[in-house]
N, C-alpha and C positions, 0 to 999 in steps of 0.2 A: 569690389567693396572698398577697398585702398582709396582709389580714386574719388569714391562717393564720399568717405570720410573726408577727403583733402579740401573738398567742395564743400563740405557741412561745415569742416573749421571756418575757411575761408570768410564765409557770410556770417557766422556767428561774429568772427572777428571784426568783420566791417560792421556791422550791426553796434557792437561795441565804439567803436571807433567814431561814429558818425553821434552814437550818442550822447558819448565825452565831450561835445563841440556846443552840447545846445542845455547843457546847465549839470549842477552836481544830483540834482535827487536822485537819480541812478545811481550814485554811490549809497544811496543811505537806504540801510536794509537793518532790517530786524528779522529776526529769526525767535521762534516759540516750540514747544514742545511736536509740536505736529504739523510746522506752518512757516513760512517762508513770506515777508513780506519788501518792496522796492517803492519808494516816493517818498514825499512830505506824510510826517504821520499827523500832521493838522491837515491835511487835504480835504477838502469841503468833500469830497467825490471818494468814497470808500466802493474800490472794489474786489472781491474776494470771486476767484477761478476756481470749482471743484472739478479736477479734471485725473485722467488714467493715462496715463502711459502705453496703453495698450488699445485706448479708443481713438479710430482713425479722429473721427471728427472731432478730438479734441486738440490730433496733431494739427488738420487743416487750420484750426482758430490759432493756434501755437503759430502757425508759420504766416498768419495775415495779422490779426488781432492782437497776438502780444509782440510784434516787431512795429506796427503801429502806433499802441500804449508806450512801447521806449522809446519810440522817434517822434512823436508830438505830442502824446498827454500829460505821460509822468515826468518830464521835463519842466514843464509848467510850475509845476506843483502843487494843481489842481485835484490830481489825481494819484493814489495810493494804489497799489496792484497786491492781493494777497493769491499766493496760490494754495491750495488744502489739495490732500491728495484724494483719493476717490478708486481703493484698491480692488482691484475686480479679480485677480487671480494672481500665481507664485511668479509671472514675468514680471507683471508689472507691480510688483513688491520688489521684484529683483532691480527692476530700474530703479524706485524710488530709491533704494537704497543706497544705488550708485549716485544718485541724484545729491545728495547729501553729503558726500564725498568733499575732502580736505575742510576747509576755514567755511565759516557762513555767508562771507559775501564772496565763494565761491558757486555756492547755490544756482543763481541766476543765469550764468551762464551753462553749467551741467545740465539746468532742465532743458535748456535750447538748442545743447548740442543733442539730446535724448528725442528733445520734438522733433529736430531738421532731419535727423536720420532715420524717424519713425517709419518713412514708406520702406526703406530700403531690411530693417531688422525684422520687420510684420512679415515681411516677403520671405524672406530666412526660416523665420518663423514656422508660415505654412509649407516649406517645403522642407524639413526636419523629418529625420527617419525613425520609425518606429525604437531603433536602437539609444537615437537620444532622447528622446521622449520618456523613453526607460529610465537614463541617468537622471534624468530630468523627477522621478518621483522614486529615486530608490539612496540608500544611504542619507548621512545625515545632512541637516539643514543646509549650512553652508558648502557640502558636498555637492547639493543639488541646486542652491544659488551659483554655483562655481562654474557644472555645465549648462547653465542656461548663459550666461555673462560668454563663456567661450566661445558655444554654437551662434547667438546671434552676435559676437561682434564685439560687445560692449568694451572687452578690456583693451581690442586695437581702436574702439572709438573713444576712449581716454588713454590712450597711449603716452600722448605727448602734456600729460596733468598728471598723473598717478600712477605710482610704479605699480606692479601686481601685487605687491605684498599690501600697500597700502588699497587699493581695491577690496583685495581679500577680510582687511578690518573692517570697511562696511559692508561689505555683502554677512559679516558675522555680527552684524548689533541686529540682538533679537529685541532688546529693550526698544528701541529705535521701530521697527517691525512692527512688535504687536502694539504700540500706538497708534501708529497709521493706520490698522488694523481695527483696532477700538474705534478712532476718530470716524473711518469709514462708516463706523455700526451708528454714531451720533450724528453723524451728517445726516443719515437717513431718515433716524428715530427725532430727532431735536430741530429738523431745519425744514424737510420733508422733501432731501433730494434724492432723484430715485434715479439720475443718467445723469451721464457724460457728454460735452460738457455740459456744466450748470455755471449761474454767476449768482450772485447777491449783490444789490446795491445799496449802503449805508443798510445793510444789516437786511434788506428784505429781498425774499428770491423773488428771480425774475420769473413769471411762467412761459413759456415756448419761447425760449432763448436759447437758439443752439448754434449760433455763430458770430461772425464780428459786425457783417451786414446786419444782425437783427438788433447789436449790444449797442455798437456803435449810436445808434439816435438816440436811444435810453441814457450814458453817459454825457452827450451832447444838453439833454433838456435840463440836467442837474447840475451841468458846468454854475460858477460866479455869474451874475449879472456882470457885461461887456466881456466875458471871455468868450473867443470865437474859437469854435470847433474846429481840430483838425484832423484832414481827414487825406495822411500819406497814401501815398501808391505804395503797397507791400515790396516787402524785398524779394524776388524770384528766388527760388529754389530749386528749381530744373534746368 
């Protein structure tokens, strides 16, 4: 698992790195009560990610689709990237929560270290023993965000960002929680999204868009007149 981590930084880092070369919108980030946003907030191209922590195929779009968006779209600044979370159970409440962790434009990065390590925590995940599973729904809140954040990993996958203690104050904002929690119930009720992942663009959901090959042409057709679409080669993860 060490090793997986050291590899997940790595490419987060480079992913960083190479995006700091191709303009600033990637610094400008806002942050809202439920919502995490990165780009030009005049971006002719408004897109908003309803996505889980816990759904594979939200990870795969995470690891082609939004490393794509930081290396050619939102650069431009053409394009605005919103992500809304989309809570499907206590894990993936438990990541968002980590996800939220320290200053707001540390955000973006937290969610990507959360997606590049998805295969390897899901994996953790399904092979957990009845014994944690236990801790996992006994004692109180933060008690049972505490061992889920241990058994899959999460505190050695922000090791090197967040001491434990500081960990332990977000895994404990319940204020924080049940928004996500409400937001989830209005995503559904207000938007009419019913899976992972979902997008909107400039405020209307897409129907059967469930990855980057499908979003991709969809953001292409709404680009400026004379902007030309770009279309990276994702960053390997394996």
């Amino acid at each position: 698992m060490r090793n997986t981590i050291r590899a997940v930084l790595l490419v987060v880092a480079a992913l960083g790195t190479i995006a700091a070369t191709k303009g600033n919108w990637l610094a400008t980030t806002e942050t809202g009560d439920v919502w995490h946003s990165v780009g030009n907030p005049d971006a002719p191209v408004k897109l908003a990610e309803y996505i889980s922590y816990t759904c594979p195929h939200c990870g795969d779009f995470a690891r082609s689709g939004e490393d794509a968006l930081k290396l050619a779209y939102i650069p431009t600044g053409n394009v605005q990237v919103e992500v809304r979370h989309y809570i499907r159970d206590d894990v993936d409440l438990t990541a968002a929560l980590l996800a939220w962790c320290g200053k707001p434009a540390d955000f973006t990065r937290n969610h990507a270290i959360l997606m590049h390590a998805q295969p390897q925590w899901l994996a953790a995940r399904q092979a957990t023993s009845a014994g944690q599973r236990q801790r996992w729904e006994t004692g109180t809140t933060l008690e049972r965000r505490r061992a889920m954040a241990r058994d899959l990993g999460f505190y050695e996958l922000f090791r090197d960002r967040y001491t434990t203690p500081q960990l332990d104050r977000c895994l404990a904002d319940d204020a924080l929680a049940d928004r996500l929690e409400a937001s989830t119930q209005s995503y559904r009720d207000d938007i009419g999204v019913t899976g992972t992942p979902s997008f909107t663009l400039n405020g209307v959901l897409l129907a059967g868009t469930y990855s980057w090959d499908m979003l991709a042409p969809q953001i292409d057709a709404r680009l400026p007149a004379g902007a030309t679409p770009a279309r990276p080669v994702p960053v390997a993860t394996d």
